[in-house]
Backbone as ProteinMPNN parsed JSONL, in Angstrom:
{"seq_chain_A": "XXXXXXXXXXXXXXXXXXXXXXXXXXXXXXXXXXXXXXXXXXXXXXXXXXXXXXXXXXXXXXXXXXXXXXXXXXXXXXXXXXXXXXXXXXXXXXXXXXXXXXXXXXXXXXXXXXXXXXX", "coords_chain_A": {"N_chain_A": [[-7.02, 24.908, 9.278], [-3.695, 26.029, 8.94], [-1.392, 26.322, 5.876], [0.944, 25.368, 6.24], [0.513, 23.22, 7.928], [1.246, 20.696, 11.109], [-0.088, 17.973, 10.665], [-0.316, 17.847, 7.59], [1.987, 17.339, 6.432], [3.015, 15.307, 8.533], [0.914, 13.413, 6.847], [1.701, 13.076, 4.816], [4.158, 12.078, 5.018], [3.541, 9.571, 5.664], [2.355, 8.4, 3.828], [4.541, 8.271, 2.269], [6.47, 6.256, 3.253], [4.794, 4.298, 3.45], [4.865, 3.453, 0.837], [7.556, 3.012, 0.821], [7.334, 0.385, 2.647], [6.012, -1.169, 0.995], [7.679, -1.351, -1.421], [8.615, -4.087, -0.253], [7.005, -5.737, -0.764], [7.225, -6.289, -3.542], [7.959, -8.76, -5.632], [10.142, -9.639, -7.782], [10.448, -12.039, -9.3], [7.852, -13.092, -10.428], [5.082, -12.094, -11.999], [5.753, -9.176, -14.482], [3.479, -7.708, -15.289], [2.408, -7.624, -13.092], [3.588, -6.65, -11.307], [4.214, -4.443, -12.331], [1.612, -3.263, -12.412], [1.019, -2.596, -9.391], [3.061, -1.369, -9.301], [2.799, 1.508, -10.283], [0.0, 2.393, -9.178], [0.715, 2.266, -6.284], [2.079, 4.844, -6.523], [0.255, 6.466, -7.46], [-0.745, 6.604, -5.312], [1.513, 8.108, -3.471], [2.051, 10.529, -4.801], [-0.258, 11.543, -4.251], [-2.452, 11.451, -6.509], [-5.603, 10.885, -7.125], [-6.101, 9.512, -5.005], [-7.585, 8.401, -3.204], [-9.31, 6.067, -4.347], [-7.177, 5.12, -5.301], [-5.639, 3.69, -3.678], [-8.146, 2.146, -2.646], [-7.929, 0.246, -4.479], [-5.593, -0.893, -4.861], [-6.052, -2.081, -2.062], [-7.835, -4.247, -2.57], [-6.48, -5.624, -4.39], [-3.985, -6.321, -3.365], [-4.886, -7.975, -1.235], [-6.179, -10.263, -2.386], [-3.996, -10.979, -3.79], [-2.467, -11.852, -1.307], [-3.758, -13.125, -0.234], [-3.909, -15.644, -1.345], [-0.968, -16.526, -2.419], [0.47, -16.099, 0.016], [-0.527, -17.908, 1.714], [-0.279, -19.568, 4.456], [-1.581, -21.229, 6.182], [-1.761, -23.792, 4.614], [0.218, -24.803, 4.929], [2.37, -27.266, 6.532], [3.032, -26.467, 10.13], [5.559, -27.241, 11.224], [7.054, -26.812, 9.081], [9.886, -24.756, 7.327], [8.812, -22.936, 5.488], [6.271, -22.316, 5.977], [6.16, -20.266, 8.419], [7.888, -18.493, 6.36], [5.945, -17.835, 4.892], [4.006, -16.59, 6.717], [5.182, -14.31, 7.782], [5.418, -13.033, 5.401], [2.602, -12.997, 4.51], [1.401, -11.149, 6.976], [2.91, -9.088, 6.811], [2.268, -8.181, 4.617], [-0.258, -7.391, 5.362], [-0.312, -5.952, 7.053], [0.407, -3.607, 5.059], [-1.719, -3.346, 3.551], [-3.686, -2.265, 5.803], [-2.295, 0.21, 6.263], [-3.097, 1.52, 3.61], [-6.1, 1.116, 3.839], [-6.227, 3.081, 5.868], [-5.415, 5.403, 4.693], [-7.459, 5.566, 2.877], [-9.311, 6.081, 4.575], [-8.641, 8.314, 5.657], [-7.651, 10.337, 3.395], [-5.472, 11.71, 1.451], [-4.443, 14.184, 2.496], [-3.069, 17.64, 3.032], [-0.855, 18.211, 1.114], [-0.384, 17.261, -1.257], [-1.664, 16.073, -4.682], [-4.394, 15.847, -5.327], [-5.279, 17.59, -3.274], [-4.448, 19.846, -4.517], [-5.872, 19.983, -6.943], [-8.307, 20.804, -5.877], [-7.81, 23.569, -5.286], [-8.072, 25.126, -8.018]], "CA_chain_A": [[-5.592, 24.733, 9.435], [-2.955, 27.189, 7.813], [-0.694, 25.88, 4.737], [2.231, 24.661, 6.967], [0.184, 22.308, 8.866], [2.402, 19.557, 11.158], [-0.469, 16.872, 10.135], [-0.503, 17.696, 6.348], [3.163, 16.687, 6.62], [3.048, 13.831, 8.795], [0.052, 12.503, 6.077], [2.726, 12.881, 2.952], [5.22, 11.134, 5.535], [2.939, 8.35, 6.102], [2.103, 8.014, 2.013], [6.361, 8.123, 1.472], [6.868, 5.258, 3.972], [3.98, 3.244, 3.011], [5.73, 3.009, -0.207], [9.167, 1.965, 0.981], [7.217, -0.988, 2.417], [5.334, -1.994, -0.337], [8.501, -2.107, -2.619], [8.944, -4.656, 0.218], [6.687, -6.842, -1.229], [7.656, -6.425, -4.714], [8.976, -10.27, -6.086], [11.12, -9.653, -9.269], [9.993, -13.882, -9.837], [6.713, -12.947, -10.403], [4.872, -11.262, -13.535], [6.25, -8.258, -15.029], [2.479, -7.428, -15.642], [1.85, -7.751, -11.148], [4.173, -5.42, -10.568], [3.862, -2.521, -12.992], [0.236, -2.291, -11.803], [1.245, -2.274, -8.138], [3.723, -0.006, -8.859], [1.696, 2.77, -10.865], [-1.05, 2.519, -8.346], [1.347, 3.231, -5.265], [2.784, 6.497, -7.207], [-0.648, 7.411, -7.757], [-0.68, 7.528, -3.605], [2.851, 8.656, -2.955], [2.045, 11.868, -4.735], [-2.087, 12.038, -3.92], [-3.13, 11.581, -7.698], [-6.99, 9.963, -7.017], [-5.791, 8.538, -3.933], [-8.482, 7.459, -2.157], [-9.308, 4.933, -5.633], [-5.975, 3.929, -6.029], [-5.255, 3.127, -2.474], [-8.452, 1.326, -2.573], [-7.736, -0.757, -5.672], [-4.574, -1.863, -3.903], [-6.438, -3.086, -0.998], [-8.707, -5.464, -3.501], [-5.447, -6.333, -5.233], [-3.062, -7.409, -1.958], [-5.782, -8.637, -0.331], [-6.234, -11.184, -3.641], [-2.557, -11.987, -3.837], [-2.418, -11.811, -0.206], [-4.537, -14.769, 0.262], [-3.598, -16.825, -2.582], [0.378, -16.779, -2.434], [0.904, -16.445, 1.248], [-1.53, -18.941, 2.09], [0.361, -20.053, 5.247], [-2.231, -22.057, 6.575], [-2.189, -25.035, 3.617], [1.754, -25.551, 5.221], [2.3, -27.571, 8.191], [3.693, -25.459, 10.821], [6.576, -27.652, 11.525], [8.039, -26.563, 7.464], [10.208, -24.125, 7.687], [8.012, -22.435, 4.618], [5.099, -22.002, 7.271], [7.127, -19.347, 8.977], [8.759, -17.092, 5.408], [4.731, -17.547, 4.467], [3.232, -16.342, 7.628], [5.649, -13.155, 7.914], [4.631, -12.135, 4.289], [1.148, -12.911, 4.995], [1.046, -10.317, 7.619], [3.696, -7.984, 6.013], [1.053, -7.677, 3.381], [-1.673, -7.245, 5.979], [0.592, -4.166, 7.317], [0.289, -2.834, 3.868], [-3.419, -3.268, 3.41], [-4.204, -1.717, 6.847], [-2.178, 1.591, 5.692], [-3.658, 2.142, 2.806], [-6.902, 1.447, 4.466], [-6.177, 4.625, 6.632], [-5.423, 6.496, 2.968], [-8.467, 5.483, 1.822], [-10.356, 6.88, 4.931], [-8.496, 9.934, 5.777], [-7.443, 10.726, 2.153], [-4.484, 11.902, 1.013], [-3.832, 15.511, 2.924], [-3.162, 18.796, 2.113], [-0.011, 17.864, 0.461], [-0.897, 16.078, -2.728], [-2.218, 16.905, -6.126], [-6.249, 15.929, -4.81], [-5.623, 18.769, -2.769], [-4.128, 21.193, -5.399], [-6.923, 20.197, -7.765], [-9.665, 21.933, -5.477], [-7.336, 24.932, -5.752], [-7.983, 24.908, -9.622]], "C_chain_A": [[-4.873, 25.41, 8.279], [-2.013, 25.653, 6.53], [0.437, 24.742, 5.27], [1.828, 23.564, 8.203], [0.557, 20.966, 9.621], [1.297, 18.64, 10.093], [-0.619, 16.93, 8.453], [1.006, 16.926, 6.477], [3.568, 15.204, 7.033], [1.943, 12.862, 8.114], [1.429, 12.203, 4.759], [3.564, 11.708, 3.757], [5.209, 9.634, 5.467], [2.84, 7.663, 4.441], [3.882, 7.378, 1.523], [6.523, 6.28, 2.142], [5.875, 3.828, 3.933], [4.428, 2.8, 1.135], [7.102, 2.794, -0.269], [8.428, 0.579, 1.547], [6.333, -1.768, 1.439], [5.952, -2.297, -1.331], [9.155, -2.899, -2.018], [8.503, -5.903, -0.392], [6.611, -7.165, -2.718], [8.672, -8.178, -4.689], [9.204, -9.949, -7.524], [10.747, -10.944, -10.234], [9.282, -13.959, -10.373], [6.486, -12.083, -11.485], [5.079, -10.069, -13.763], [4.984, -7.496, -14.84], [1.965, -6.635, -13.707], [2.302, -6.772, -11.332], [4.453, -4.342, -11.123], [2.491, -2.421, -12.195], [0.424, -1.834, -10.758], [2.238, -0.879, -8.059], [3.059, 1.278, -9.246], [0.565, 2.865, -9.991], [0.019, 3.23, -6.933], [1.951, 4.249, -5.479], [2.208, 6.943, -7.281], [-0.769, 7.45, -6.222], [-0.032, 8.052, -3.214], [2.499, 10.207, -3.525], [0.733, 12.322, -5.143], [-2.576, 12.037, -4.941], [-4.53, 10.527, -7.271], [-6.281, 9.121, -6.437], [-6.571, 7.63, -3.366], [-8.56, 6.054, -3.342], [-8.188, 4.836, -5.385], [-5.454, 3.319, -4.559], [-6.182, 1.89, -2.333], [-8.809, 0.235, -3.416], [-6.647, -1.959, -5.194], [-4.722, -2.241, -2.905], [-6.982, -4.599, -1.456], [-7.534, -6.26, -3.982], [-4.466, -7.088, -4.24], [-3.988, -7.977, -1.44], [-6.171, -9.453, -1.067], [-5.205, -11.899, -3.451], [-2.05, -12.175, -2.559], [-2.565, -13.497, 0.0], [-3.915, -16.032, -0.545], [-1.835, -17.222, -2.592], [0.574, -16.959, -1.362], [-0.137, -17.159, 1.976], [-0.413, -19.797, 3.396], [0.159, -21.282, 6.511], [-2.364, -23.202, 6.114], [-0.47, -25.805, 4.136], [1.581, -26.376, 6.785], [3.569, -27.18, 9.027], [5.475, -25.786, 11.65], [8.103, -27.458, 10.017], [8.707, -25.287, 8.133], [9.73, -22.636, 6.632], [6.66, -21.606, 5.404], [5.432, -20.21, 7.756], [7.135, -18.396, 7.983], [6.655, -16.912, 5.328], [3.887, -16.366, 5.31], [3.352, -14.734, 7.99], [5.274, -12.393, 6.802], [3.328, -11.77, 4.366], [0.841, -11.567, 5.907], [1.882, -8.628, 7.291], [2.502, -7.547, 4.859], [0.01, -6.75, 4.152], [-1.022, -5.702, 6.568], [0.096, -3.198, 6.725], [-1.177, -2.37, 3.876], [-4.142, -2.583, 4.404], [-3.928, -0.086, 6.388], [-2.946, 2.153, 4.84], [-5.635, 2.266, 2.999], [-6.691, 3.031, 5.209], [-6.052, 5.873, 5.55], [-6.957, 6.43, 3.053], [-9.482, 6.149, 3.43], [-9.934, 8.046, 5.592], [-8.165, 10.797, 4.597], [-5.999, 11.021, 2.478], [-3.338, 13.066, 1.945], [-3.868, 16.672, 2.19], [-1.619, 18.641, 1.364], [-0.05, 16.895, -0.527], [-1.783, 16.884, -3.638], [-3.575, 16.503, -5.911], [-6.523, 17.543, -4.284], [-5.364, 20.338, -3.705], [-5.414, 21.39, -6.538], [-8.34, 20.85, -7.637], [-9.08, 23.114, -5.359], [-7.874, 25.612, -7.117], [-9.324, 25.026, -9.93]], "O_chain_A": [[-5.204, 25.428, 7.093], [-2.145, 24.43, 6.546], [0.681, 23.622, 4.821], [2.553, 23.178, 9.12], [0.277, 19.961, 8.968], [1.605, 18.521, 8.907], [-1.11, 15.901, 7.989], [0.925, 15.71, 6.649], [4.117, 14.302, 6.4], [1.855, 11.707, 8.53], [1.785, 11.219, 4.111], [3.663, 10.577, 3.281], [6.094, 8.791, 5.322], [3.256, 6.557, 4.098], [4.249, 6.466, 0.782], [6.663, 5.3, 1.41], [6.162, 2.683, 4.282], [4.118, 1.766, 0.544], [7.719, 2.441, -1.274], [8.827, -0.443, 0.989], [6.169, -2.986, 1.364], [5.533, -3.097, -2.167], [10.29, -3.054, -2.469], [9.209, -6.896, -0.569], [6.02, -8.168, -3.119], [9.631, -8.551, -4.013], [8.29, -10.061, -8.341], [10.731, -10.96, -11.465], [9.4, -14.864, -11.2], [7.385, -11.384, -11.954], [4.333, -9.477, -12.982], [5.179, -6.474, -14.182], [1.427, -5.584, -13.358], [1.57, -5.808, -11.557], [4.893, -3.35, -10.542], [2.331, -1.513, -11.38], [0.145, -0.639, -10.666], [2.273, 0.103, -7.317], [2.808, 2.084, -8.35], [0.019, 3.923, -10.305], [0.056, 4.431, -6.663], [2.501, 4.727, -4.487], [2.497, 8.139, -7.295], [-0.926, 8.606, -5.829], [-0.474, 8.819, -2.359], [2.664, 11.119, -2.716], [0.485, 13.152, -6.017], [-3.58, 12.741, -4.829], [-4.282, 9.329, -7.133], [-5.81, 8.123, -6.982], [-6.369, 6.447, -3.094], [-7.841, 5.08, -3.118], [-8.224, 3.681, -4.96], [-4.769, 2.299, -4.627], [-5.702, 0.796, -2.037], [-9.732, -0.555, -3.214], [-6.698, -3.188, -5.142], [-3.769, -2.838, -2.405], [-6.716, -5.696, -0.966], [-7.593, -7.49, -3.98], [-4.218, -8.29, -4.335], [-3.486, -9.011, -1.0], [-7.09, -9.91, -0.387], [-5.19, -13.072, -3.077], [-0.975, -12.775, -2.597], [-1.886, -14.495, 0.24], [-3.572, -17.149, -0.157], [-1.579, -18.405, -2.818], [0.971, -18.112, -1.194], [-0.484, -16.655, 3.044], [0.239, -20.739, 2.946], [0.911, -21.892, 7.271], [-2.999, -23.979, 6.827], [-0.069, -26.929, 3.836], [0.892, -26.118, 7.772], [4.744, -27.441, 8.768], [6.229, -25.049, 12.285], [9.298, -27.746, 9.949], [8.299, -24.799, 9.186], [10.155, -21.509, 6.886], [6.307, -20.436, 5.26], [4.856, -19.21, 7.327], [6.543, -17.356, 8.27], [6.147, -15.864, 5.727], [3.263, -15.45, 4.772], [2.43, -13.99, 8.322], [4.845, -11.249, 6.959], [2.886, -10.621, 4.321], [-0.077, -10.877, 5.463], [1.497, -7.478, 7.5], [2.148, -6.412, 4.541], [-0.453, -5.686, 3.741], [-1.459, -4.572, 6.349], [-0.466, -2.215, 7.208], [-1.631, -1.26, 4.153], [-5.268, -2.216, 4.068], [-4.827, 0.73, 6.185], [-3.517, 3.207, 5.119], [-6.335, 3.149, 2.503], [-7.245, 4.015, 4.719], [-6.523, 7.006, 5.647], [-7.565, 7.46, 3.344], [-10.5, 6.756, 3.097], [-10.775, 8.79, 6.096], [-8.374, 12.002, 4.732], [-5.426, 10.679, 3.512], [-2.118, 13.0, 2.092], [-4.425, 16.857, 1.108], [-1.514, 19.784, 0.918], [0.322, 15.73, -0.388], [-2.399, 17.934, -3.455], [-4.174, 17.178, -6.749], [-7.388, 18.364, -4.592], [-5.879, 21.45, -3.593], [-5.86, 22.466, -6.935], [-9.156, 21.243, -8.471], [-9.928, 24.004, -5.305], [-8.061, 26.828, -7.06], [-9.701, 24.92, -11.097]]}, "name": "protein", "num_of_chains": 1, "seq": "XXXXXXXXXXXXXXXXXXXXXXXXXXXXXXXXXXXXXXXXXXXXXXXXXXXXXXXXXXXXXXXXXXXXXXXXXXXXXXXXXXXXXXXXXXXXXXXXXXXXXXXXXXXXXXXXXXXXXXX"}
């Protein structure tokens, strides 16, 4: 496939938009410490720096705080907590599925992985 390839494109597209929802699940409430890592890890996918690793660091890592904060199962389903839990819970699981698909198609030809086998 030449330089201008649609699917290199629609891979960067997919990397951009998987990081508008992941600064979905950014909580401001929560440790200063959480969310620099999360964020420096999804920048290292947004522009393909050792993607496949950092995509699949942030599967280990939502899929940790995944379980443990949106635990939606320890509520009883009549709270109205049940419910905000259940939508994060799977809003996460969103996340974690994408970057699954990073981590097994890689990055594209649009990203600095790919410029570095130029080099």
């Amino acid at each position: 496939m030449g330089e201008s390839s649609p699917k290199q494109y629609m891979q960067l597209g997919g990397r951009v938009l998987l990081v508008l929802m992941f600064m979905t699940l950014l909580h401001f409430d929560s440790s200063f410490f959480s969310n620099m890592v999360g964020t420096a890890l999804i920048i290292l996918v947004a522009i393909g720096f050792k993607t496949k690793l950092a995509a699949l660091t942030l599967v280990v890592w939502l899929f940790a705080i995944n379980v443990y904060f949106n635990a939606f199962w320890t509520i009883p389903a009549y709270k109205p907590m049940h419910d905000f839990l259940k939508y994060d819970f799977f809003q996460t699981t969103s996340v974690i599925g994408g970057l699954l698909l990073v981590v097994a198609l890689g990055p594209g030809g649009v990203s600095m992985d790919e410029k570095k086998k130029e080099w």
